[in-house]
N, CA, C and O atoms as a DFTB+ gen file, in Angstrom:
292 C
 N C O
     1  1      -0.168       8.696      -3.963
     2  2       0.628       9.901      -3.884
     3  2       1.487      10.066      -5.132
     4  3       1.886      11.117      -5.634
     5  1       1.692       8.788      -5.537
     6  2       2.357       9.189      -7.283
     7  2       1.825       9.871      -8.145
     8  3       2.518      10.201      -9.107
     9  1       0.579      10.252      -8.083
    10  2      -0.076      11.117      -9.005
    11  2      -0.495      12.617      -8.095
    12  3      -1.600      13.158      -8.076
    13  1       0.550      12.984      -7.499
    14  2       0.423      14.344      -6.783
    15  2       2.032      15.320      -7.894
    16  3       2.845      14.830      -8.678
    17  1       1.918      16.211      -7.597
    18  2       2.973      16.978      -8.248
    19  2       4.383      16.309      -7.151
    20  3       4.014      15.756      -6.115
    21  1       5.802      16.384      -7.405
    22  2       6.418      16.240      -6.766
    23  2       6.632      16.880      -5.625
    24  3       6.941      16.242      -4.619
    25  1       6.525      17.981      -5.612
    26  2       6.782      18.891      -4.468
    27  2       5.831      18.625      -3.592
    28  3       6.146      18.325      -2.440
    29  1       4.584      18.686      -3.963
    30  2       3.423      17.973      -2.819
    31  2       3.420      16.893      -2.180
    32  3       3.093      16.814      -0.996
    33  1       3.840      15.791      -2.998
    34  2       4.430      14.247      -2.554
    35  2       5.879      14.526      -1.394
    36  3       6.115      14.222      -0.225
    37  1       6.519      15.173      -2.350
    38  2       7.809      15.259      -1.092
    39  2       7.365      15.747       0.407
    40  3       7.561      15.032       1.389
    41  1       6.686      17.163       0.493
    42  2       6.112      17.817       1.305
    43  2       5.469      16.496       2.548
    44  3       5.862      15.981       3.595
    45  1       4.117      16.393       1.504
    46  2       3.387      15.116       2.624
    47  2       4.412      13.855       3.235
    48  3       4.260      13.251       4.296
    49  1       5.534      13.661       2.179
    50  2       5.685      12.230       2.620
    51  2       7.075      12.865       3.629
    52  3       7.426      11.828       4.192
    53  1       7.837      13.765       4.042
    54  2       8.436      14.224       4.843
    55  2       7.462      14.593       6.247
    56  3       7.993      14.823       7.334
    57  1       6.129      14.610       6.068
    58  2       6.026      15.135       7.053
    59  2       4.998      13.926       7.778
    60  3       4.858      13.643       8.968
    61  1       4.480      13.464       6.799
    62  2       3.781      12.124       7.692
    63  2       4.235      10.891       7.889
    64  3       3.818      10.065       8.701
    65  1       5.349      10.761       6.903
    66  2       6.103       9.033       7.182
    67  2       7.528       9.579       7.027
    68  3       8.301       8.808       6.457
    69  1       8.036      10.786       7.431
    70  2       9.697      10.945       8.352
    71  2       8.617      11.640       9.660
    72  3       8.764      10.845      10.589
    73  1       8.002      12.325       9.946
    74  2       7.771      12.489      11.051
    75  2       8.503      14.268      11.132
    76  3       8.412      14.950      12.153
    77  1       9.130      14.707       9.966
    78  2       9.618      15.628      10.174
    79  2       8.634      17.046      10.624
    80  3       7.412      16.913      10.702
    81  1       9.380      18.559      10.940
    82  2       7.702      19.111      11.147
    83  2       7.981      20.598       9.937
    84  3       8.941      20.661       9.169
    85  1       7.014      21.528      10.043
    86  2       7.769      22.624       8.784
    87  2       8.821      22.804       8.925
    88  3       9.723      22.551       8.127
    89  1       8.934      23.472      10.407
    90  2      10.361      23.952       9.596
    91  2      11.056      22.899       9.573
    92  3      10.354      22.394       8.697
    93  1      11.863      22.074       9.774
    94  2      12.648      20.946       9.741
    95  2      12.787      20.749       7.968
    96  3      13.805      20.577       7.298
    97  1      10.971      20.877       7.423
    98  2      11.351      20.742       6.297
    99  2      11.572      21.749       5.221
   100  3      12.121      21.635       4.125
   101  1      11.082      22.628       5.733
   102  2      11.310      24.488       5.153
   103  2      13.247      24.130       5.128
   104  3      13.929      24.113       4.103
   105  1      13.618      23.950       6.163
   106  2      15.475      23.795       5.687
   107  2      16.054      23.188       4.927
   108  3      17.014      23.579       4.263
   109  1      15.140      21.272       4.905
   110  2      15.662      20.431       4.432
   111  2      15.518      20.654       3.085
   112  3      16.211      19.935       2.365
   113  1      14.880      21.371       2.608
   114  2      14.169      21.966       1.050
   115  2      14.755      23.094       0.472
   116  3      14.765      23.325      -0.737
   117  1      15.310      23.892       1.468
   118  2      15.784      25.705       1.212
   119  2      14.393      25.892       0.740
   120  3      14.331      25.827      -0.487
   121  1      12.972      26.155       1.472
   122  2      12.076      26.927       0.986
   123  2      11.537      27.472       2.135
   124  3      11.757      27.098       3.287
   125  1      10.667      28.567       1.693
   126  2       9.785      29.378       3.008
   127  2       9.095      28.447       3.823
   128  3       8.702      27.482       3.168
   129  1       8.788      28.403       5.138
   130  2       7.821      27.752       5.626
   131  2       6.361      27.719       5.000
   132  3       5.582      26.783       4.818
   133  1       6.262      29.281       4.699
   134  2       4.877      29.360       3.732
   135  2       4.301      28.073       2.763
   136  3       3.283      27.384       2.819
   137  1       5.676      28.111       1.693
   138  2       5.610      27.527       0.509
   139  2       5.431      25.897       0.883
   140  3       4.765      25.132       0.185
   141  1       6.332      25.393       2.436
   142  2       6.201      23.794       2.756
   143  2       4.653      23.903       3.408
   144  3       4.213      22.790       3.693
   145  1       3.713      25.047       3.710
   146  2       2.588      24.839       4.631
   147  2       1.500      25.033       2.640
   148  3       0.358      24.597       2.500
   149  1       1.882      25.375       2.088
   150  2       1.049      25.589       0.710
   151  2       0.805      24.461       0.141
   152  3      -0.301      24.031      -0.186
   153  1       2.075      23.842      -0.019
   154  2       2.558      22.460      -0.338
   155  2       1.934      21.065      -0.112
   156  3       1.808      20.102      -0.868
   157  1       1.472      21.341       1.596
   158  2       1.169      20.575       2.379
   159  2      -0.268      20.556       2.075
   160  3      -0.753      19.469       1.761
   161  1      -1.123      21.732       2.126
   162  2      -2.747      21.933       1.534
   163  2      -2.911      21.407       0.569
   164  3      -3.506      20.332       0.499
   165  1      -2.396      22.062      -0.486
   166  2      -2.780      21.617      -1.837
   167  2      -2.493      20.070      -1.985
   168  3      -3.202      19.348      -2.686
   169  1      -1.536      19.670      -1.361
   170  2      -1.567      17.866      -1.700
   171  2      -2.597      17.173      -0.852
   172  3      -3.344      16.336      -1.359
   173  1      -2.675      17.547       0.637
   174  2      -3.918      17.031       0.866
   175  2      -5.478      16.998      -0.260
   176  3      -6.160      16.160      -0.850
   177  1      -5.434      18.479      -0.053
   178  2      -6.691      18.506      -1.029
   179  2      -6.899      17.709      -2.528
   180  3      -7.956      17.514      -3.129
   181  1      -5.884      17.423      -2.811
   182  2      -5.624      16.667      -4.197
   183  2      -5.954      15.648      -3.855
   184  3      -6.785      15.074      -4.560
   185  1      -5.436      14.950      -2.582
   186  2      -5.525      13.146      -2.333
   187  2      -6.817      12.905      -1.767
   188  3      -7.465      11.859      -1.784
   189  1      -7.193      14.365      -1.105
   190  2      -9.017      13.548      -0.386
   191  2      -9.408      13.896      -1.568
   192  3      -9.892      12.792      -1.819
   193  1      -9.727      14.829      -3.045
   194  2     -10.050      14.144      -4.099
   195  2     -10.304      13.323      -4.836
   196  3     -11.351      13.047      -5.421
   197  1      -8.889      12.691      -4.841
   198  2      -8.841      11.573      -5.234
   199  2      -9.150      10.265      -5.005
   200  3      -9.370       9.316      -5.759
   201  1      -9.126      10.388      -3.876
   202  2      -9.823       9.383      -3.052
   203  2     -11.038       9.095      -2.637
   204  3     -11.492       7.973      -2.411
   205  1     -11.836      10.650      -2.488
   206  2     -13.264      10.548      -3.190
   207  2     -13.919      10.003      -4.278
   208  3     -14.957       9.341      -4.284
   209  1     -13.003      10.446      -5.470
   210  2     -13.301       9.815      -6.485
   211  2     -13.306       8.570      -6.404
   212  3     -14.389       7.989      -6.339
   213  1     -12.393       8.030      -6.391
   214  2     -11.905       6.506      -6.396
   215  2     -12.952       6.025      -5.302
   216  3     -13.186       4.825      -5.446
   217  1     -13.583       6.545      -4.355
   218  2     -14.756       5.366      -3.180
   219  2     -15.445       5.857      -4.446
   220  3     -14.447       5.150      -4.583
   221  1     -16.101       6.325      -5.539
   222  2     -17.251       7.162      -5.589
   223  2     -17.272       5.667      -7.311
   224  3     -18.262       5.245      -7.910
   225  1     -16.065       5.385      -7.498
   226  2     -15.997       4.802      -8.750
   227  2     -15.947       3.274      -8.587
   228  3     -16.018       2.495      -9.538
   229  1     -15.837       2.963      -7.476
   230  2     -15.270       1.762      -6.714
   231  2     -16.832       1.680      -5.810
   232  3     -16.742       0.468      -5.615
   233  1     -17.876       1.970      -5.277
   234  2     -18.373       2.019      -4.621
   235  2     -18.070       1.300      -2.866
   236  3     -18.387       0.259      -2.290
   237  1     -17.503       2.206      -2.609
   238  2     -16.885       1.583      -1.655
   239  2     -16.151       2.617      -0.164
   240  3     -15.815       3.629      -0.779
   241  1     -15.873       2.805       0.896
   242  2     -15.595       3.672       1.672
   243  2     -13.972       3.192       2.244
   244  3     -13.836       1.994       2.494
   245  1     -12.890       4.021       2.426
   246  2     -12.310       3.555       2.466
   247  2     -11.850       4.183       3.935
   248  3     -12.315       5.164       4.515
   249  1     -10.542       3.089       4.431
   250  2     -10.586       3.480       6.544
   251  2      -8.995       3.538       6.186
   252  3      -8.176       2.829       5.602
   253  1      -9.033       5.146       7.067
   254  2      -7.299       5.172       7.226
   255  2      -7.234       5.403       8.793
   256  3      -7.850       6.249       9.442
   257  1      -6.369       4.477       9.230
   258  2      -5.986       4.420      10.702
   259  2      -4.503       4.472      10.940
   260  3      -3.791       4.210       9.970
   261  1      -4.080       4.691      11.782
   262  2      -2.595       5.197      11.921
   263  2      -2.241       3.424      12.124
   264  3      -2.916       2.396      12.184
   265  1      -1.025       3.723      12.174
   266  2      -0.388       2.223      12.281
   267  2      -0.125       1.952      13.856
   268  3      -0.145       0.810      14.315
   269  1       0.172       3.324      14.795
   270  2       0.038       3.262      16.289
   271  2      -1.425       2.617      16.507
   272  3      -1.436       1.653      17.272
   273  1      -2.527       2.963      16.009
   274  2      -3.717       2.496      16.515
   275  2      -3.805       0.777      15.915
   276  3      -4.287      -0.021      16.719
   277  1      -3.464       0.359      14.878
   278  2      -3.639      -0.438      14.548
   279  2      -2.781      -1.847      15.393
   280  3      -3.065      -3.044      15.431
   281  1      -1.586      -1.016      16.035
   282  2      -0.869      -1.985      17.065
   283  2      -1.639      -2.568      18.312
   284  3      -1.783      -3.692      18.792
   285  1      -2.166      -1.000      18.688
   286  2      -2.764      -0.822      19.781
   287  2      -3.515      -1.704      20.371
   288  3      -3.527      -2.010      21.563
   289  1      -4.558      -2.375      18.941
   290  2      -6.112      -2.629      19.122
   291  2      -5.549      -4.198      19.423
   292  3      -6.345      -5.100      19.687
């Protein structure tokens, strides 16, 4: 995620590791909900990129599991 723009990094990492939701972070930001749901796309799309790349250079597949499931099992 260090190689995402900041605003995209902030975006994702408020909303998947604080747990926060838009709007929560549309306030915590002073921005439109729009702009935190734009935010939120475009950094995804950047990181399954990247991460394509990287299995594609690495030959290799990589497993993301939540950390609830990983207790779970």
């Amino acid at each position: 995620m260090r190689e995402l723009p900041s605003g995209q990094s902030l975006v994702l990492k408020l909303f998947y590791l604080e747990q926060r939701s838009i709007k929560e972070i549309s306030e915590y930001l002073k921005l439109p909900e729009g702009t935190v749901k734009s935010r939120m796309s475009s950094g995804k799309l950047s990181l399954k990129q990247k991460i394509t790349r990287y299995e594609r250079m690495e030959n290799t597949k990589l497993s993301f599991h939540s950390l609830d499931e990983a207790i779970m099992a």
